[in-house]
The first five atom37 places (N, CA, C, CB, O) and aatype in JSON, in Angstrom:
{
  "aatype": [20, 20, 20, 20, 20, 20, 20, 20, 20, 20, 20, 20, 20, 20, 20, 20, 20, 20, 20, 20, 20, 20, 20, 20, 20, 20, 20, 20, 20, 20, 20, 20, 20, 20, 20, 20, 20, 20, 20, 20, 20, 20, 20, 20, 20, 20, 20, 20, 20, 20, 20, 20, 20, 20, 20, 20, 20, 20, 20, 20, 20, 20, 20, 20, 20, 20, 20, 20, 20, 20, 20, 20, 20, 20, 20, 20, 20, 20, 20, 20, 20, 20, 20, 20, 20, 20, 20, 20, 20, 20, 20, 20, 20, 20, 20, 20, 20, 20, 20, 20, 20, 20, 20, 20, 20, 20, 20, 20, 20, 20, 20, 20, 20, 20, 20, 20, 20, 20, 20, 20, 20, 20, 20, 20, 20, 20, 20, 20, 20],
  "atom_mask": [
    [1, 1, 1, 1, 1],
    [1, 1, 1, 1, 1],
    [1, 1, 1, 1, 1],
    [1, 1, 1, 1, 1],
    [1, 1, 1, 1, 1],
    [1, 1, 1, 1, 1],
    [1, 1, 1, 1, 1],
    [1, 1, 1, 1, 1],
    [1, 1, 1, 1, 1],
    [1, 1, 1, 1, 1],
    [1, 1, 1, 1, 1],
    [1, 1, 1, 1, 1],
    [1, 1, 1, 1, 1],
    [1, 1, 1, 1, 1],
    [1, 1, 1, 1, 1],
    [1, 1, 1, 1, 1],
    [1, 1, 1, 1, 1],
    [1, 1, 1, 1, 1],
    [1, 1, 1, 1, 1],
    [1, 1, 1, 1, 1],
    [1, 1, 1, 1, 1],
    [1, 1, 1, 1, 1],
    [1, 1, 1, 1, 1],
    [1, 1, 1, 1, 1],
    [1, 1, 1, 1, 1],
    [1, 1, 1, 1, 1],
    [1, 1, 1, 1, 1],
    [1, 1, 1, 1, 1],
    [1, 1, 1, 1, 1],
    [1, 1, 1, 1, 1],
    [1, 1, 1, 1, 1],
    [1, 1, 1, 1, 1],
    [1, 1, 1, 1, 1],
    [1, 1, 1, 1, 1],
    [1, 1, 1, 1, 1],
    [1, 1, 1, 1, 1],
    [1, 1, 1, 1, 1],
    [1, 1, 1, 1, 1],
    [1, 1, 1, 1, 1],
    [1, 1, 1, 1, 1],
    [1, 1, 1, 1, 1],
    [1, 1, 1, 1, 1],
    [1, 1, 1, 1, 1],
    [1, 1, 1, 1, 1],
    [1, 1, 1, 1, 1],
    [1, 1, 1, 1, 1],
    [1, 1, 1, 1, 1],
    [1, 1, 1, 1, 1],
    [1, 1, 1, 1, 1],
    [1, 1, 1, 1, 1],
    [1, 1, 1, 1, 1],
    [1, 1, 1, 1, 1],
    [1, 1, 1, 1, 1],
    [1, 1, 1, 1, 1],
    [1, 1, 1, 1, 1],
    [1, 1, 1, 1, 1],
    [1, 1, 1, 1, 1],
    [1, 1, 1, 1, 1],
    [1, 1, 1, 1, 1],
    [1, 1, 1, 1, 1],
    [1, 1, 1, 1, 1],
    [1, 1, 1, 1, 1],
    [1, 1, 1, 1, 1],
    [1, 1, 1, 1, 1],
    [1, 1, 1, 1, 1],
    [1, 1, 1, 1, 1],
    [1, 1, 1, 1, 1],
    [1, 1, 1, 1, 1],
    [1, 1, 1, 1, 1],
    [1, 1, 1, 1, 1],
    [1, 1, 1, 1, 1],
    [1, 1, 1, 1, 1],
    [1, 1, 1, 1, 1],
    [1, 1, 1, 1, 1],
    [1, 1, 1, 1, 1],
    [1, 1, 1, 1, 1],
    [1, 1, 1, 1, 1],
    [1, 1, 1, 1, 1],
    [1, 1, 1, 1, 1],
    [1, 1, 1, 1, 1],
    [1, 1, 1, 1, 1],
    [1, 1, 1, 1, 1],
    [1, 1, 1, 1, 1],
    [1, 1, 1, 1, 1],
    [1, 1, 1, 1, 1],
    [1, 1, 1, 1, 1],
    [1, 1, 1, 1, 1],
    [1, 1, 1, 1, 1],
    [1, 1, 1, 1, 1],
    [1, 1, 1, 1, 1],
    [1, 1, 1, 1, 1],
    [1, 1, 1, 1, 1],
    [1, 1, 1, 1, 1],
    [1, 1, 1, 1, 1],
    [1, 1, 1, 1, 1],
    [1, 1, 1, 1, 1],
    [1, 1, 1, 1, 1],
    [1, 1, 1, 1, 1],
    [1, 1, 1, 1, 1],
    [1, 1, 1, 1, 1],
    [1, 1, 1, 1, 1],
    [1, 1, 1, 1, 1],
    [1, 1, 1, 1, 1],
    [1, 1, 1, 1, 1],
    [1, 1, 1, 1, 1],
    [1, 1, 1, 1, 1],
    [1, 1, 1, 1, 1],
    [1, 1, 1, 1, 1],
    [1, 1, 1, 1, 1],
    [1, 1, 1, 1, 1],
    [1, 1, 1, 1, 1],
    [1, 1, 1, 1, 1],
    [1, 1, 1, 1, 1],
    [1, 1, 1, 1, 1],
    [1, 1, 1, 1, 1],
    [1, 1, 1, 1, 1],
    [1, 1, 1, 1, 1],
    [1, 1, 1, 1, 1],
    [1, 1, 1, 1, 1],
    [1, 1, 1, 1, 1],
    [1, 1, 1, 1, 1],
    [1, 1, 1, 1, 1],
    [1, 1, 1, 1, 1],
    [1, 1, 1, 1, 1],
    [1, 1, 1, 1, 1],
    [1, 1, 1, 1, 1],
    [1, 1, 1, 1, 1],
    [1, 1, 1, 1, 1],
    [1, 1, 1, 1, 1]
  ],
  "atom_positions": [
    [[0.82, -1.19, 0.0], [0.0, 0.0, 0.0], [0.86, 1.25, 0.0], [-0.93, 0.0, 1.19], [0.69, 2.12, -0.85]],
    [[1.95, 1.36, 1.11], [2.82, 2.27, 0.73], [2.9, 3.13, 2.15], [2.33, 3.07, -0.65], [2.03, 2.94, 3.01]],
    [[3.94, 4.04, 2.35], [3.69, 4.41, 3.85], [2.29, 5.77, 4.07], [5.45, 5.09, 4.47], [1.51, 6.18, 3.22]],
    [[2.38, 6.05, 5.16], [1.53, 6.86, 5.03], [1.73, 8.44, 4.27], [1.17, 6.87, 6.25], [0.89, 9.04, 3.6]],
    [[3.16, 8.87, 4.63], [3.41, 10.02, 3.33], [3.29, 10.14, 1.91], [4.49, 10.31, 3.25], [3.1, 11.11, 1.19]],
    [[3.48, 8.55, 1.61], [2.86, 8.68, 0.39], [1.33, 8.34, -0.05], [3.61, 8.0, -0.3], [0.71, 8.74, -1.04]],
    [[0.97, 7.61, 0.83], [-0.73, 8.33, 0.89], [-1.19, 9.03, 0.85], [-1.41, 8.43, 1.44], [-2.14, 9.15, 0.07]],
    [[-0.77, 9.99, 1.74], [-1.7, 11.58, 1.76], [-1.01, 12.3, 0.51], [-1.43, 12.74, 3.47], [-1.52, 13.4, 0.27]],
    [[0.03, 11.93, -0.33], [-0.3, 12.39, -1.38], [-1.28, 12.52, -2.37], [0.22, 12.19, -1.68], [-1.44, 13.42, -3.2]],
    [[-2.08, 11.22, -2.12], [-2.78, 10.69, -3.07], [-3.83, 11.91, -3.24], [-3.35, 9.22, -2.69], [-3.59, 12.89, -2.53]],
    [[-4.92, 11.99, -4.07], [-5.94, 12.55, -4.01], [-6.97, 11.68, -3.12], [-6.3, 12.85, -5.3], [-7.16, 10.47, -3.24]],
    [[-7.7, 12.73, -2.02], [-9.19, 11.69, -1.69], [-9.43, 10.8, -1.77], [-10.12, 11.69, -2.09], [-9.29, 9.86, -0.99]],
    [[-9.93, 10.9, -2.93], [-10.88, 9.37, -3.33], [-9.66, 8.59, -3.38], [-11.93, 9.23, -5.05], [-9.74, 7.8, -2.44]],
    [[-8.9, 8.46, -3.82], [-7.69, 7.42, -3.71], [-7.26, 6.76, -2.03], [-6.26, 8.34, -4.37], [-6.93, 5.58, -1.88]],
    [[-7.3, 7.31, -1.39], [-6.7, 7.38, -0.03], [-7.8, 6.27, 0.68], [-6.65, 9.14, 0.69], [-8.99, 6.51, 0.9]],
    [[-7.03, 4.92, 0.99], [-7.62, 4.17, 1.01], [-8.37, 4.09, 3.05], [-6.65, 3.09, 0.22], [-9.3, 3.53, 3.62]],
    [[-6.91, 5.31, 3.56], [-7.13, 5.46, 4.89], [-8.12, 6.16, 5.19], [-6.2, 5.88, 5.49], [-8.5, 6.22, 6.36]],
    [[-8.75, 6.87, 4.17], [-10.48, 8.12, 4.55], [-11.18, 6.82, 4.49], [-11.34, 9.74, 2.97], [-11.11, 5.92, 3.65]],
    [[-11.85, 6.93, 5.57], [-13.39, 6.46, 5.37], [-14.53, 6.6, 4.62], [-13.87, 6.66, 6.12], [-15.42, 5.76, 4.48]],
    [[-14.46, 7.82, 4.08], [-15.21, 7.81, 2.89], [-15.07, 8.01, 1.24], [-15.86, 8.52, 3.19], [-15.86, 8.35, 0.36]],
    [[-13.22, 7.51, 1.27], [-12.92, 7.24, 0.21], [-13.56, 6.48, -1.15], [-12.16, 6.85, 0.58], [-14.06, 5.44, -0.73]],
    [[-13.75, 6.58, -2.61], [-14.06, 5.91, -3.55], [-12.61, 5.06, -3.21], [-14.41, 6.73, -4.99], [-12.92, 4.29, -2.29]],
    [[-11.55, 4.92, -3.45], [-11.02, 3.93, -3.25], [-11.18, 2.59, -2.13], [-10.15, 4.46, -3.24], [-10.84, 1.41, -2.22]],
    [[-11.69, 3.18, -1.34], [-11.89, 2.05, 0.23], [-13.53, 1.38, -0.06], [-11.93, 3.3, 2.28], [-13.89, 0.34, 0.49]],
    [[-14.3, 2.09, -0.9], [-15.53, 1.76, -1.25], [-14.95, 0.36, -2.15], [-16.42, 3.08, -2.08], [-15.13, -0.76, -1.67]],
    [[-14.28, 0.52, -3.39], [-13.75, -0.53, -4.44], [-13.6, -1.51, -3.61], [-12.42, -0.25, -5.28], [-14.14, -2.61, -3.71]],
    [[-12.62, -1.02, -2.45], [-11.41, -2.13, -2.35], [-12.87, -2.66, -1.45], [-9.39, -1.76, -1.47], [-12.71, -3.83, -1.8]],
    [[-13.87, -2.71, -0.77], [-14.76, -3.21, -0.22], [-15.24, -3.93, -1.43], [-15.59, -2.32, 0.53], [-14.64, -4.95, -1.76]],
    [[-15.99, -3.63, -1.96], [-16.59, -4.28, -3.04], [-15.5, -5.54, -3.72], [-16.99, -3.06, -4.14], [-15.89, -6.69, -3.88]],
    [[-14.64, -5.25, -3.94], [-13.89, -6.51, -4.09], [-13.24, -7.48, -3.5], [-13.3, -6.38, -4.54], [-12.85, -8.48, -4.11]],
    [[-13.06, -7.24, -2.11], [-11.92, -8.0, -1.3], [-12.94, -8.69, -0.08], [-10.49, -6.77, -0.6], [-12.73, -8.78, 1.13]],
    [[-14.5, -9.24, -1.13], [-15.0, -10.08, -0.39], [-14.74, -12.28, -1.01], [-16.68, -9.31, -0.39], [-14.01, -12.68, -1.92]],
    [[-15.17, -12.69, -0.56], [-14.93, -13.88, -0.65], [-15.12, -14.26, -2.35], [-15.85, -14.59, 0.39], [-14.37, -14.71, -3.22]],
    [[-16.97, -13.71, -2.28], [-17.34, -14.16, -3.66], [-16.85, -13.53, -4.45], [-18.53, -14.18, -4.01], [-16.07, -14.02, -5.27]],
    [[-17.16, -12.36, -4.43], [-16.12, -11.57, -5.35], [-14.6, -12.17, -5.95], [-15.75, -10.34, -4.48], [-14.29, -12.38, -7.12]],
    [[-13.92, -12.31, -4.92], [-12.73, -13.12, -5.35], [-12.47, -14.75, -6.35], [-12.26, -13.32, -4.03], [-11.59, -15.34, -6.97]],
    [[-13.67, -14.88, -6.0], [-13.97, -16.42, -6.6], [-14.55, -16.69, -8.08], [-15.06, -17.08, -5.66], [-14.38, -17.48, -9.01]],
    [[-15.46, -15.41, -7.7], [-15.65, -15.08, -9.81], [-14.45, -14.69, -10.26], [-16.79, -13.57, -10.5], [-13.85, -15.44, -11.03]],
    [[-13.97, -13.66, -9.93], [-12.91, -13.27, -10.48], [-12.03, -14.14, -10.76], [-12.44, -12.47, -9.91], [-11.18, -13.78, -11.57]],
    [[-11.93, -15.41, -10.25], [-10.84, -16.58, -9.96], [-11.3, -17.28, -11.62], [-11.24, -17.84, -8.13], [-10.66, -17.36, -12.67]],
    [[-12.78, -17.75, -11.23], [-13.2, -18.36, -12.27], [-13.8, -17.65, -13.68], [-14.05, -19.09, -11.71], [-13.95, -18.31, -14.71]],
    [[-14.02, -16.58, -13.6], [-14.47, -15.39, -15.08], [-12.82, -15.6, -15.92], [-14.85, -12.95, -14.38], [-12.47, -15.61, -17.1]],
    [[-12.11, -15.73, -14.62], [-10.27, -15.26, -15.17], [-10.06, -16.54, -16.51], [-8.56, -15.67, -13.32], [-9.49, -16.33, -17.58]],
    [[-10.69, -17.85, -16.06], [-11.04, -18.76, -16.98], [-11.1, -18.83, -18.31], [-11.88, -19.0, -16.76], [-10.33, -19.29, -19.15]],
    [[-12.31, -18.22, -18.4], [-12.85, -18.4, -19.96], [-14.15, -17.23, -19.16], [-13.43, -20.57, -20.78], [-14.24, -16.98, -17.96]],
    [[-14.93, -16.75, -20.14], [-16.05, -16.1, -20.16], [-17.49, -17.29, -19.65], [-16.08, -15.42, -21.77], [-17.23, -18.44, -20.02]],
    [[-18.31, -17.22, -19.21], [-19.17, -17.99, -18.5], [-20.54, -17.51, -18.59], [-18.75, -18.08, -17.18], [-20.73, -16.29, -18.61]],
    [[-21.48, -18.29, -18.66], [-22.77, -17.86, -18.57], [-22.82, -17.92, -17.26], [-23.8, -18.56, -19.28], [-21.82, -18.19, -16.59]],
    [[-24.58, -17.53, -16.49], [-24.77, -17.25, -15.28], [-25.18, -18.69, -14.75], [-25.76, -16.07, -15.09], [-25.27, -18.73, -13.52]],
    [[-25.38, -19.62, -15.26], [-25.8, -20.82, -14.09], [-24.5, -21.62, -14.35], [-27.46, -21.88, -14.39], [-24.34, -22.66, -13.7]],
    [[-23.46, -21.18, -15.35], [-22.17, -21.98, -15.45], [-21.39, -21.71, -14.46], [-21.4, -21.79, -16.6], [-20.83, -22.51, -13.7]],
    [[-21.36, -20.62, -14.48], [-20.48, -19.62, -12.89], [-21.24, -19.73, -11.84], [-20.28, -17.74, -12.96], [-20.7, -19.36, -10.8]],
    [[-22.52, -20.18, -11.72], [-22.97, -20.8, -10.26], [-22.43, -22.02, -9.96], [-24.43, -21.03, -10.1], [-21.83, -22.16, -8.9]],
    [[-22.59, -23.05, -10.85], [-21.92, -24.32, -10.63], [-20.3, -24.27, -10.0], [-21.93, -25.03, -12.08], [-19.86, -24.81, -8.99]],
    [[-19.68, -23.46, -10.94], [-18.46, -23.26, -10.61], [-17.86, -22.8, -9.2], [-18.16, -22.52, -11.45], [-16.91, -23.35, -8.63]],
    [[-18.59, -21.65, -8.71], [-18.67, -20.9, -7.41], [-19.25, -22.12, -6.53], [-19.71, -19.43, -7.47], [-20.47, -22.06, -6.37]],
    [[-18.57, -23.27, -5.89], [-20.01, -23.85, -5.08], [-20.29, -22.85, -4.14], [-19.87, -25.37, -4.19], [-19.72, -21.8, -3.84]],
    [[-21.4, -23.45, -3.72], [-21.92, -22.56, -2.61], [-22.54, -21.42, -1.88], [-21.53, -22.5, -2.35], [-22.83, -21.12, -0.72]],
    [[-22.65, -20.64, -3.76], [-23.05, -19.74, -3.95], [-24.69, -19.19, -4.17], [-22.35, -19.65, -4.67], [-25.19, -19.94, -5.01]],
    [[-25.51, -18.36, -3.79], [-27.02, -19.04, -4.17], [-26.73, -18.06, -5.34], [-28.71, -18.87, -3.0], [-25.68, -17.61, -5.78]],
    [[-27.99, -17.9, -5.67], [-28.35, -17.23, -7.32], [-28.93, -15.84, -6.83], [-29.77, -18.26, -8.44], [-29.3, -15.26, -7.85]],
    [[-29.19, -15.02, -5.68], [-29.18, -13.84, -5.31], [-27.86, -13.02, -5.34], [-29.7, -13.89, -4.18], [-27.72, -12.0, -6.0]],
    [[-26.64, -13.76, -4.3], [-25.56, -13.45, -3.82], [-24.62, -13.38, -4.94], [-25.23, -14.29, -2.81], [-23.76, -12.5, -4.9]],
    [[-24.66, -14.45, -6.29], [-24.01, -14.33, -7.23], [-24.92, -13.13, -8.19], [-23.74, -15.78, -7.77], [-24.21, -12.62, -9.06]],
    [[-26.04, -12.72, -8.18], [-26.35, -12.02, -8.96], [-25.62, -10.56, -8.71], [-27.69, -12.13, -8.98], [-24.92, -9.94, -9.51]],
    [[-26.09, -10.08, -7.01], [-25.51, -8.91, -6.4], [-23.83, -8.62, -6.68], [-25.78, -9.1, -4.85], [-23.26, -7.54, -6.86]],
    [[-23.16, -10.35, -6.64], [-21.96, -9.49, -6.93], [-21.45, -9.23, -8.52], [-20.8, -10.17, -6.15], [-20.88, -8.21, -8.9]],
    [[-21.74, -10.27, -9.25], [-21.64, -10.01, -10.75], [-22.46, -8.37, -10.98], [-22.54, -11.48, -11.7], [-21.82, -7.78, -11.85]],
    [[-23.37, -7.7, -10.59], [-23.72, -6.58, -10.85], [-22.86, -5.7, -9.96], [-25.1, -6.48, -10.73], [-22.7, -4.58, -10.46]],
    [[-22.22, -5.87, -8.72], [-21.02, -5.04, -8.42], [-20.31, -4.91, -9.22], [-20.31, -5.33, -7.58], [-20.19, -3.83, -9.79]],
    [[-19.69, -5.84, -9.48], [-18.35, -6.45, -10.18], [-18.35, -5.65, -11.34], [-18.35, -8.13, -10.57], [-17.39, -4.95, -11.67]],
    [[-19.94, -5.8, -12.29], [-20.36, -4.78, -13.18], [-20.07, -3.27, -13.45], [-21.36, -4.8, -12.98], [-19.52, -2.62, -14.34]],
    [[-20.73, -3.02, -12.23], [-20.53, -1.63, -11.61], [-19.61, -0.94, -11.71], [-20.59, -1.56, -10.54], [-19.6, 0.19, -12.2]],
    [[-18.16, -1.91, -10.97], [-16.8, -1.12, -10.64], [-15.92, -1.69, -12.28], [-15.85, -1.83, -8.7], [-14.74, -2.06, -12.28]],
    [[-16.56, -1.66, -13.21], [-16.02, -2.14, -14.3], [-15.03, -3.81, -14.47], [-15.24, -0.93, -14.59], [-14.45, -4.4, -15.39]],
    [[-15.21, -3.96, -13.47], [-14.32, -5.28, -13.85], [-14.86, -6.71, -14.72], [-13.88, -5.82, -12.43], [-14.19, -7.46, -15.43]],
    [[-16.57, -6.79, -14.33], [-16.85, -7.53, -15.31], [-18.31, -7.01, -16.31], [-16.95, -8.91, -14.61], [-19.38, -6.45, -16.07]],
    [[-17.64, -7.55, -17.45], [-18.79, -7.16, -18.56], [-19.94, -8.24, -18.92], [-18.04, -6.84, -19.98], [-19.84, -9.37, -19.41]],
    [[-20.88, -7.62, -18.59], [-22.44, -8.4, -19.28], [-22.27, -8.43, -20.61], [-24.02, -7.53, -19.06], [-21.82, -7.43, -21.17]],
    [[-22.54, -9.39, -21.22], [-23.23, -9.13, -22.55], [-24.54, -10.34, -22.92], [-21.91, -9.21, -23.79], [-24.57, -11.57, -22.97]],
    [[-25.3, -9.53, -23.09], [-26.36, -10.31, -23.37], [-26.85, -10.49, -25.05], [-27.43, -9.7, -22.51], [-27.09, -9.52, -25.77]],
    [[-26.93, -11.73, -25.44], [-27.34, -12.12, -26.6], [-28.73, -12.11, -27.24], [-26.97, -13.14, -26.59], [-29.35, -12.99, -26.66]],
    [[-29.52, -11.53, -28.16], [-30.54, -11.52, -28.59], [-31.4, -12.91, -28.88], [-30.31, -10.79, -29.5], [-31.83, -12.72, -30.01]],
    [[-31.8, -14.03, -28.5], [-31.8, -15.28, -28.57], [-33.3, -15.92, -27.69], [-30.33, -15.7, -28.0], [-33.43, -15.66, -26.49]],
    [[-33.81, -16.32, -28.04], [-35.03, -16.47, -27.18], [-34.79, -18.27, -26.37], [-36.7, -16.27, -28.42], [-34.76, -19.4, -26.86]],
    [[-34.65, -17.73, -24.98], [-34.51, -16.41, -24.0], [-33.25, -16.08, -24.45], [-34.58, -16.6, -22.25], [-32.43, -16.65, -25.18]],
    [[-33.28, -15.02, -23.84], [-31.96, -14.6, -23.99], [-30.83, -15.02, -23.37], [-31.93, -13.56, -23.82], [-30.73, -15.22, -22.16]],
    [[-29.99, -15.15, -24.19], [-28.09, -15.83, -23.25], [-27.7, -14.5, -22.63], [-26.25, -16.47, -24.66], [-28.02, -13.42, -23.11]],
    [[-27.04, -14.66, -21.65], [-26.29, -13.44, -20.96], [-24.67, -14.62, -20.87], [-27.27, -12.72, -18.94], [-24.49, -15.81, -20.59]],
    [[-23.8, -13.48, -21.28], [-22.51, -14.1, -20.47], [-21.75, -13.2, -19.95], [-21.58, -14.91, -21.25], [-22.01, -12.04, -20.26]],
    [[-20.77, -13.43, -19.14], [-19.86, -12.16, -18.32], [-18.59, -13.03, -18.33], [-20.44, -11.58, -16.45], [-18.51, -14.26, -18.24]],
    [[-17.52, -12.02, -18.48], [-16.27, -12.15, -18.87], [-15.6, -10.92, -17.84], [-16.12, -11.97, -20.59], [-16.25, -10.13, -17.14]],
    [[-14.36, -11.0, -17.95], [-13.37, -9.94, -17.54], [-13.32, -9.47, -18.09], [-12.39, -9.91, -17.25], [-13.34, -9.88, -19.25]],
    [[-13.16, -7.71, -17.7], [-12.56, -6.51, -18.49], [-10.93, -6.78, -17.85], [-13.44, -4.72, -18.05], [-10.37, -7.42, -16.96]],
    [[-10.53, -5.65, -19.12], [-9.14, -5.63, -18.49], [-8.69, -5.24, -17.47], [-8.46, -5.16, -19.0], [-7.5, -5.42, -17.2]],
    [[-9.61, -4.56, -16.55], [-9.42, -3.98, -15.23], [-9.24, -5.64, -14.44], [-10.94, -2.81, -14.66], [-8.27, -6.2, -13.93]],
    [[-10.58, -6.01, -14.62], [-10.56, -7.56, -14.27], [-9.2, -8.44, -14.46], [-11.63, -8.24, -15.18], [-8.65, -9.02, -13.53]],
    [[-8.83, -8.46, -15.56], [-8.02, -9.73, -15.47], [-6.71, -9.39, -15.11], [-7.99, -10.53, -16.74], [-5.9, -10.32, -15.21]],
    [[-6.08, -7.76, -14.52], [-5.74, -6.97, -13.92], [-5.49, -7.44, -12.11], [-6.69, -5.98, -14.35], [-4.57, -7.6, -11.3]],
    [[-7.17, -7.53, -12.19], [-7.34, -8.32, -10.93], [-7.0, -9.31, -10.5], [-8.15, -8.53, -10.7], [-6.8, -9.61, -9.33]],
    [[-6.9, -10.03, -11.62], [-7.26, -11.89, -11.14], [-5.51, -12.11, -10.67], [-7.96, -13.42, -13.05], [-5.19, -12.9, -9.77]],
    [[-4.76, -11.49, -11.25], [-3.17, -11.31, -10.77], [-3.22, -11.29, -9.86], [-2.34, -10.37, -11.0], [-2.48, -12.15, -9.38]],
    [[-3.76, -10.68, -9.11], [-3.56, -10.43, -7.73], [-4.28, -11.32, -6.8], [-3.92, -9.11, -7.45], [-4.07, -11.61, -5.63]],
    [[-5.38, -11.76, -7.84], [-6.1, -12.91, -7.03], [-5.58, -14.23, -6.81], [-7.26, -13.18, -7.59], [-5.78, -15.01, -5.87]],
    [[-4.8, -14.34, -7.96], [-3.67, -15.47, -7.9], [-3.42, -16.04, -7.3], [-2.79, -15.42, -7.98], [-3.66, -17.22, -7.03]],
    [[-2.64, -15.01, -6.78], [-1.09, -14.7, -6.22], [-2.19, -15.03, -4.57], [-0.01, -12.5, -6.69], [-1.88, -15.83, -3.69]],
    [[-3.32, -14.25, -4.59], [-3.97, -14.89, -3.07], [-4.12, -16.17, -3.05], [-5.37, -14.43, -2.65], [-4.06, -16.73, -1.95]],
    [[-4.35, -16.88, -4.18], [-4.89, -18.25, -4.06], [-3.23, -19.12, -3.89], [-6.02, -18.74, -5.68], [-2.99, -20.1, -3.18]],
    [[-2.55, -18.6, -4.53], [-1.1, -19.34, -4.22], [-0.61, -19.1, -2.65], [0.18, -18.65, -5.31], [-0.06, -20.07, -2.12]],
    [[-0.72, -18.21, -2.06], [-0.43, -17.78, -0.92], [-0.82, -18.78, -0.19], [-0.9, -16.62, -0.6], [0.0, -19.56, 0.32]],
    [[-2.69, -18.94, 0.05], [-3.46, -19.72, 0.64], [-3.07, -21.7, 0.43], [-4.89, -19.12, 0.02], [-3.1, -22.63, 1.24]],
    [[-2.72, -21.63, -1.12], [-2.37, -23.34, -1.12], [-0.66, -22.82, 0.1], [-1.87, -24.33, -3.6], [-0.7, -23.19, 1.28]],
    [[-0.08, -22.45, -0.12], [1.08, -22.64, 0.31], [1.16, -22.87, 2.18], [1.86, -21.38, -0.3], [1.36, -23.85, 2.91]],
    [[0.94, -21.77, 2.35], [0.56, -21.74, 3.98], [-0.79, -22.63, 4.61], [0.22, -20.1, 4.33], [-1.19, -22.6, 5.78]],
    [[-1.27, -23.31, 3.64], [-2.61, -23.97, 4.73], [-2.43, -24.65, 5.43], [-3.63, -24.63, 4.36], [-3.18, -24.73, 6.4]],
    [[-1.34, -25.49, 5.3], [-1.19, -26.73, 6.62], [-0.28, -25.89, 7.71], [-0.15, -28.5, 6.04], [0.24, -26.53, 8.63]],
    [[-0.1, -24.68, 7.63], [0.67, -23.28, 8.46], [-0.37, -22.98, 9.28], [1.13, -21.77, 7.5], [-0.45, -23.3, 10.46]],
    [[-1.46, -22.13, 8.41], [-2.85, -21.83, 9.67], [-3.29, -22.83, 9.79], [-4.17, -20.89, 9.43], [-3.44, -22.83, 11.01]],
    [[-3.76, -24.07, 9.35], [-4.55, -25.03, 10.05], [-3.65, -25.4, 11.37], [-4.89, -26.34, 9.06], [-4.12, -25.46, 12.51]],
    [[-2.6, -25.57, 11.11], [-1.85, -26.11, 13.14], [-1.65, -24.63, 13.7], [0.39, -27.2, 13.29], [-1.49, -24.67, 14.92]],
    [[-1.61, -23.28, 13.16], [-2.12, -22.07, 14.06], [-3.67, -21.97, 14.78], [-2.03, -20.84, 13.13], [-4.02, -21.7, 15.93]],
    [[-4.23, -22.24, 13.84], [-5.92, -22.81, 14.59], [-6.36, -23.26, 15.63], [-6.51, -23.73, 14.15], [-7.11, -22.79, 16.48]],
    [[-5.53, -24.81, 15.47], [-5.56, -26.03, 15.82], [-4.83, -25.51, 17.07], [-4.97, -27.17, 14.83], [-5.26, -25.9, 18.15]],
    [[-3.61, -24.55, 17.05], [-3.29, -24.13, 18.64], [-3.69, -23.27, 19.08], [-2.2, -23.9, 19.05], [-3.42, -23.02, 20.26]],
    [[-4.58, -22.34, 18.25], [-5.52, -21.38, 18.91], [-6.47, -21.96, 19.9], [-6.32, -20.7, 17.91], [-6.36, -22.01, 21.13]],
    [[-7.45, -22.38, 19.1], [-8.41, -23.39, 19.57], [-7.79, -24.2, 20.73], [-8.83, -24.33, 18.41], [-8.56, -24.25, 21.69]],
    [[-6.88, -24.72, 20.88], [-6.34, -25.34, 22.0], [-5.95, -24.31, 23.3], [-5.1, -26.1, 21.47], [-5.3, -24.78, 24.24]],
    [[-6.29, -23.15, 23.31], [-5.7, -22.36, 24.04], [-6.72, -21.45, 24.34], [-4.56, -21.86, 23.5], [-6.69, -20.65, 25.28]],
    [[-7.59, -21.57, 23.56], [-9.03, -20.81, 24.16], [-9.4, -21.27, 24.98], [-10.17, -20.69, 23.5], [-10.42, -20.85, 25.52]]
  ]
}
């Protein structure tokens, strides 16, 4: 992120330390679970909407709708819907997106690497509660 002098350079909305930053809004909107998990799997190939449910387990069809229309929102992923009766919708990454998924990666490599790390940190938490 960077120290704090070079933060308060930033403009406002950038400054992820204001509370009512557009930047701290994004980084909310993205640095939730599901969020991370489309992004994991959009990073794929482009997907229709009950393909990327399957894919996401666990996901219902509200929670994936809300965040694919975030996701929308903050430009990272694009709708496109096909003229076709009914109609196909599919969503893909923008380049902001696949921008993202780098970084999402790099979380998911993190997480394989260290898991048998926090699981016996847990495992001695829990033992110590």
């Amino acid at each position: 992120m960077g120290t704090r002098q070079e933060i308060s350079a930033l403009p406002p909305e950038a400054d992820l330390a204001q509370a009512d930053s557009l930047a701290r809004e994004i980084f909310s909107d993205v640095a939730t679970k599901w969020s991370l998990l489309i992004i994991e799997f959009l990073g794929q190939r482009t997907m229709r909407f009950n393909e990327l449910r399957r894919e996401v387990g666990g996901i219902s069809h509200k929670v994936l709708t809300q965040n694919l229309r975030t996701l929308e929102r903050n430009g990272l992923v694009e709708r496109t819907v096909h003229p076709t009766v009914p109609p196909s919708v599919e969503y893909t990454l923008t380049e902001a997106g696949q921008a993202l998924r780098k970084v999402v990666d790099g979380m998911c490599d993190w997480t394989q690497t260290y898991l048998s790390q926090i699981k016996d940190a847990r495992r001695r938490f829990e033992a110590g509660a």
